[in-house]
C-alpha positions as CSV (number, residue, x, y, z in Angstrom):
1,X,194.6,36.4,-16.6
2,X,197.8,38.4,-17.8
3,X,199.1,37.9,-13.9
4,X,198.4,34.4,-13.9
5,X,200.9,34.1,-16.8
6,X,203.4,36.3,-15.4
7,X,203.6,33.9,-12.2
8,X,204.3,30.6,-14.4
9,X,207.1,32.5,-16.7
10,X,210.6,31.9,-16.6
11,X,212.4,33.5,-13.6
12,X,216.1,34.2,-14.4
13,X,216.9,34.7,-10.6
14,X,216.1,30.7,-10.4
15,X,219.5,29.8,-9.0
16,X,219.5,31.8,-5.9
17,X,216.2,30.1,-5.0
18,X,217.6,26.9,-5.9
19,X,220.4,27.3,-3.9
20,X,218.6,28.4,-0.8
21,X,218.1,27.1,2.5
22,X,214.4,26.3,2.3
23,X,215.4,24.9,-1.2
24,X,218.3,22.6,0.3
25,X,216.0,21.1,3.0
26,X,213.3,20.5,0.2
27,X,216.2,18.5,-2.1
28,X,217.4,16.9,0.9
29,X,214.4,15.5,2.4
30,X,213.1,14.7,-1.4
31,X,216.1,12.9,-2.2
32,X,215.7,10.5,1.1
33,X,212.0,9.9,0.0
34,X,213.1,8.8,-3.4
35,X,215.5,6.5,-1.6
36,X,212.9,5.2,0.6
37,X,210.5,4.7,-2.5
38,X,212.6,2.7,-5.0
39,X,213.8,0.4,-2.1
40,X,209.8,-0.2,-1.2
41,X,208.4,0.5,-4.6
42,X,209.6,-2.9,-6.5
43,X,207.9,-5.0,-3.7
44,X,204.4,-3.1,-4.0
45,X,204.1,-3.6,-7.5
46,X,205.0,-7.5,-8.0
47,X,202.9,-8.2,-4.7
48,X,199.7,-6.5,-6.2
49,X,199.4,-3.8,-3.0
50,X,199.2,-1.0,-4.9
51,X,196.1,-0.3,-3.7
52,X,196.8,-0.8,0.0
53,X,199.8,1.8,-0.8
54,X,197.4,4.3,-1.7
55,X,194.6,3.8,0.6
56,X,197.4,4.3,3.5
57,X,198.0,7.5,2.5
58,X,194.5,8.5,2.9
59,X,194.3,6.3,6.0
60,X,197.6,8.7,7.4
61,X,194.7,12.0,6.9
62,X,193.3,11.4,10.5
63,X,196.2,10.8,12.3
64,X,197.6,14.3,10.4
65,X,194.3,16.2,11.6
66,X,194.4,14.3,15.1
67,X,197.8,15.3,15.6
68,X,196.9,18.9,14.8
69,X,194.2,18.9,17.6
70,X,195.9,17.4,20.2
71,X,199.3,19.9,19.3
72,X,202.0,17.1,18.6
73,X,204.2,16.9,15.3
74,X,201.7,16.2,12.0
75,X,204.2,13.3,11.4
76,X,204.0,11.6,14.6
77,X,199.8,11.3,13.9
78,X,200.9,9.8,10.5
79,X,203.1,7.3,11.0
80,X,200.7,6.0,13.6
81,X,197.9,6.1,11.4
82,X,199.9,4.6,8.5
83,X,201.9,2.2,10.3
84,X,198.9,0.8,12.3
85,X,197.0,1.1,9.1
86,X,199.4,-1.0,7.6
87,X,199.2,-3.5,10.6
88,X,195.7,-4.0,10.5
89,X,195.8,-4.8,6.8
90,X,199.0,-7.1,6.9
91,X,196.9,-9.1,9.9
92,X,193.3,-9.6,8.6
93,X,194.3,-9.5,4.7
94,X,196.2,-12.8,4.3
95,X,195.3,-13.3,0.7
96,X,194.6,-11.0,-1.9
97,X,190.8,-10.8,-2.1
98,X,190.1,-10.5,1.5
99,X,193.3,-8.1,1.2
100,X,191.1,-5.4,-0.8
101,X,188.0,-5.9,1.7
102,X,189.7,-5.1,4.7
103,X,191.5,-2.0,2.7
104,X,188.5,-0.7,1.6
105,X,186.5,-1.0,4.9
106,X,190.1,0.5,7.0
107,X,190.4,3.6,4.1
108,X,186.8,4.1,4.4
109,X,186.7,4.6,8.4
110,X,190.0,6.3,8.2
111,X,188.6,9.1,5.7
112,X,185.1,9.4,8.2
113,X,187.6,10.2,11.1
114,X,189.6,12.0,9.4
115,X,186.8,14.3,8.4
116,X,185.6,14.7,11.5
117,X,188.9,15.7,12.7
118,X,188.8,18.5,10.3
119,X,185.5,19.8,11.3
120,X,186.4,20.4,15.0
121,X,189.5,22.4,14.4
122,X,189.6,25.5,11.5
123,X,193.7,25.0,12.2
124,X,193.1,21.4,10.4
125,X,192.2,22.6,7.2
126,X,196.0,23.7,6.0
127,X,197.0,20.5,7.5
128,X,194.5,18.6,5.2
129,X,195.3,20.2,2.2
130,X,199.5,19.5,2.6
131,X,198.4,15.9,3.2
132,X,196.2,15.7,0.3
133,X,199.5,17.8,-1.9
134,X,202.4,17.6,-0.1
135,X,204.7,20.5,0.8
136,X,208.2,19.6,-0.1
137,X,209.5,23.5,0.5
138,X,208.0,23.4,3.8
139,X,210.1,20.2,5.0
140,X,211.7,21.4,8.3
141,X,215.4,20.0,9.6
142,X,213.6,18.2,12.4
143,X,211.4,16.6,9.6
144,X,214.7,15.4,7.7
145,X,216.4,13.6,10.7
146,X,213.3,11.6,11.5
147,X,213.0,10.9,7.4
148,X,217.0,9.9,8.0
149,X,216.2,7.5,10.8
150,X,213.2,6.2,9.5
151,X,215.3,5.5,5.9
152,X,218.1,3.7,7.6
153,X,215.6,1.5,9.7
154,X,213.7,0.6,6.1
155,X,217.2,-0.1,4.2
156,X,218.5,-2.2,7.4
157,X,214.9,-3.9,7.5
158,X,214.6,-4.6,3.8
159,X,218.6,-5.8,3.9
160,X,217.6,-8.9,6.4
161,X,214.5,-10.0,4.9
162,X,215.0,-9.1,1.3
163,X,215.3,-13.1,-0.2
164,X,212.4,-14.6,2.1
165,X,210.3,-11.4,0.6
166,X,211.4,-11.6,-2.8
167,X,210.5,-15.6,-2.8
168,X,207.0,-14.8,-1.2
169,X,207.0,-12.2,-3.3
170,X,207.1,-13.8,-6.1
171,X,205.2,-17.1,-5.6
172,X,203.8,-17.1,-2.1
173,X,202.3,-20.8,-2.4
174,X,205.3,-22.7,-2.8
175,X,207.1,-20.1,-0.5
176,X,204.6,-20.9,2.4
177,X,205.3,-25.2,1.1
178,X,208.5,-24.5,1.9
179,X,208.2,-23.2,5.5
180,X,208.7,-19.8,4.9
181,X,206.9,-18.0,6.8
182,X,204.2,-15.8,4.4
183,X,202.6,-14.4,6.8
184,X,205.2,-12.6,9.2
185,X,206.5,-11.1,6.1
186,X,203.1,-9.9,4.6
187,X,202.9,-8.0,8.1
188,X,206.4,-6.8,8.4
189,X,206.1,-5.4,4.6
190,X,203.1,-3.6,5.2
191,X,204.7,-1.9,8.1
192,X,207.8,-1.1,6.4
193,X,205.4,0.6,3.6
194,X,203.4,2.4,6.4
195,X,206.6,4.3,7.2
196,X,207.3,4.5,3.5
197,X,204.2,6.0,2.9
198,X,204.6,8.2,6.2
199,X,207.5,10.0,4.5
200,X,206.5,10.4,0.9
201,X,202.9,11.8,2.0
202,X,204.9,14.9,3.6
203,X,206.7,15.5,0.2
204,X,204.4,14.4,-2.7
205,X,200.7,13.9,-0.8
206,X,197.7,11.4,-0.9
207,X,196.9,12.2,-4.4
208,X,200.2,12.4,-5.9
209,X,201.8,9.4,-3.8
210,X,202.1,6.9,-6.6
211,X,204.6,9.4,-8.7
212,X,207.2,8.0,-6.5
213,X,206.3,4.7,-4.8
214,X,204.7,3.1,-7.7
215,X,205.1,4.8,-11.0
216,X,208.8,4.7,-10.8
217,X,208.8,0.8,-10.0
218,X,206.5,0.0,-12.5
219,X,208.7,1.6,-14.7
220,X,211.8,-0.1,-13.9
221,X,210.0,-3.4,-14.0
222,X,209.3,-2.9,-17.8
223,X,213.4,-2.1,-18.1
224,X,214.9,-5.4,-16.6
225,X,213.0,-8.6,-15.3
226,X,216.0,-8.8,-12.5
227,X,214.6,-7.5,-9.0
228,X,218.2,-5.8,-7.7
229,X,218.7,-4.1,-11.2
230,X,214.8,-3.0,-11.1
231,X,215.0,-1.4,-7.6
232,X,218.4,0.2,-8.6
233,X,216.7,1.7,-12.0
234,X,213.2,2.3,-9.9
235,X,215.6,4.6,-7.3
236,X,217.3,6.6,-10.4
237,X,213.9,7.3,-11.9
238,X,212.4,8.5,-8.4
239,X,215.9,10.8,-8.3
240,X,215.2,12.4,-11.2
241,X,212.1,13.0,-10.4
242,X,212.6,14.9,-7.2
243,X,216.0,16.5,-8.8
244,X,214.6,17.5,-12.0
245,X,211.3,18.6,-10.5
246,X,212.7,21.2,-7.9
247,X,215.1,22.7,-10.5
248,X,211.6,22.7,-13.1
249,X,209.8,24.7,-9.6
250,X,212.4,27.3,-9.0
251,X,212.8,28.3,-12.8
252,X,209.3,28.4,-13.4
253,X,207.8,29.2,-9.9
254,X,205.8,25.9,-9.7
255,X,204.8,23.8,-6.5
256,X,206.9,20.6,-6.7
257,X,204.8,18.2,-6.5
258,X,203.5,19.0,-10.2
259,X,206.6,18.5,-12.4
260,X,207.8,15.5,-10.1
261,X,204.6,14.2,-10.9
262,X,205.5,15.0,-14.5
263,X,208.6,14.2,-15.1
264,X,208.1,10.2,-13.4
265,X,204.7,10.3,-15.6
266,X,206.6,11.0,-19.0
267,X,209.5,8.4,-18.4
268,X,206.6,5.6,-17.8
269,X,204.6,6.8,-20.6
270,X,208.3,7.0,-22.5
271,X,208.5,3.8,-21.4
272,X,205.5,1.9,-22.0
273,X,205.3,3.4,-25.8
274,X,208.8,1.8,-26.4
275,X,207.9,-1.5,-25.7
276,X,204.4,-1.5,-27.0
277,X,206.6,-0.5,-30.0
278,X,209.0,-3.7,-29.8
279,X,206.1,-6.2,-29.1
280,X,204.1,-5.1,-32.0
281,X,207.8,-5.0,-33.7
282,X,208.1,-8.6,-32.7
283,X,204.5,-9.7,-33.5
284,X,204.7,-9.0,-37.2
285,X,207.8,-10.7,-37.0
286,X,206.8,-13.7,-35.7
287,X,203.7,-13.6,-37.9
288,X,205.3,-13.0,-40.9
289,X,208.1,-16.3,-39.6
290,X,205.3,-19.0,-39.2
291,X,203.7,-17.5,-42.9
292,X,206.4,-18.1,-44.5
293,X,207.6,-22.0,-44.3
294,X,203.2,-22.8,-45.4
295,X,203.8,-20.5,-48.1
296,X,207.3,-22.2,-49.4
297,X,206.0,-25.8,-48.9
298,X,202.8,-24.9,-50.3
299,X,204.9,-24.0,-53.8
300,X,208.2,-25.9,-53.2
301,X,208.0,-29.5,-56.0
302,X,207.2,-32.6,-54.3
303,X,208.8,-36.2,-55.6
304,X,204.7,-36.4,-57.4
305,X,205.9,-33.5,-59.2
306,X,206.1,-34.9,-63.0
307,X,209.5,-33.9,-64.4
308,X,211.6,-34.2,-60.9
């Protein structure tokens, strides 16, 4: 028990792990994740695909274990996985009911294969467990030039269609009236989130994934109702996530993904309480506005009044 505590204590020799090399690729490759997340992240919450975000990180767990059995790169079997995911989903799940069904029927085969994977190779159970967590500290300088490429080619993807996807975004009827086409974009987003998704596994996991695509957007949504501002404030809160959190890890000796996941959870909970706060604020306001006038005309004198 006493060890246990010892190994979650303050470390004063925090810097020199900070500033190490293993350290440097961790805050490098988080810090391009981030990026990646609040430039996808705004889109995922005001088109309702939160769901399809986090089944395609579950749907990336047989391509991981795949990749581990046929011996080529653990990202390489994910961003097949998720990307094709992705694919499938933007094709068959046009609108937003038949959207779920085909997410739940892809996650579900996804997770079947992906356990069998796991059962023909003892080698694939590390690799499960980093896809399910994440291992930012384990991030490799191959790993960040293909997170580089693959961020440049989301930025330069969302830069050309960002308007169009904002206006289907937003309201996808009269978009599609207009002649924009809905349906291109649904697909071309949910490919664009497949690599998202590719990349963010690797440093958060499956079951932490929503700390940065989703939690920090949601955020910034509550902090401005105009989309460029949003993504700009969703990309700050995913920063200081990843910063914070790997500073938090090498002073306490923590894994990563566990005050990341901490600090973006406090700043939405922050968040949330403070306008809860101002709407129950404004409420009682307005209440006590409309109760007033009935209660001055209900006393003020009227011409009947004798004596006026």
């Amino acid at each position: 028990m006493t060890s246990h505590l010892v190994a979650l204590a303050y470390q004063p020799n925090w810097w020199p792990i900070l500033t190490s090399a293993f350290m440097g690729n961790a805050l490098i490759g988080g810090t391009i994740v981030a990026l990646a997340a609040g430039l996808i992240g705004y889109f995922v919450v005001v088109r309702r695909t939160a769901f399809a975000a986090h089944a395609l990180a579950h749907i990336g767990l047989p391509g991981a274990t795949g990749a581990v059995l046929l011996g080529v790169p653990v990202g390489v079997g994910l961003s097949v996985f998720c990307v094709g995911g992705a694919l499938v989903i933007g094709l068959l799940g046009k609108r937003a009911a038949d959207r779920e069904v085909v997410t739940g029927t892809v996650l579900a085969m996804a997770t079947g294969l992906g356990l069998f994977f796991n059962s023909l190779a003892t080698k694939s159970s590390s690799t499960m467990t980093n896809v399910l967590f994440g291992n930012l500290l384990a991030i490799s300088r191959a790993q960040l030039v293909s997170f580089a490429v693959l961020l440049v080619v989301l930025g330069f993807s969302v830069g050309i269609i960002y308007r169009p996807l904002l206006f289907t975004s937003v309201n996808a009827l009269v978009a599609e009236a207009k002649g924009v086409p809905v349906r291109a974009l649904s697909i071309a987003f949910m490919a664009l989130l497949g690599l998202t998704v590719t990349m963010a596994v690797q440093a958060v996991g499956t079951l932490l994934l929503f700390a940065l695509v989703v939690t920090p957007a949601a955020t910034a949504i509550m902090l401005t109702p105009r989309p460029a501002m949003a993504m700009a404030a969703s990309t700050a809160i995913s920063l200081s996530a990843v910063w914070l959190g790997l500073g938090a890890s090498a002073m306490f000796n923590l894994p990563p993904s566990f005050p990341i996941v901490t600090i973006a959870c406090a700043i939405w909970s922050t968040v949330w309480a403070s306008n809860r706060r101002r709407r129950v604020a404004a409420r009682a306001m307005d209440e006590s506005g409309s109760a007033s006038p009935t209660m001055t005309s209900s006393t003020r004198p009227t011409s009947a009044t004798p004596g006026v």
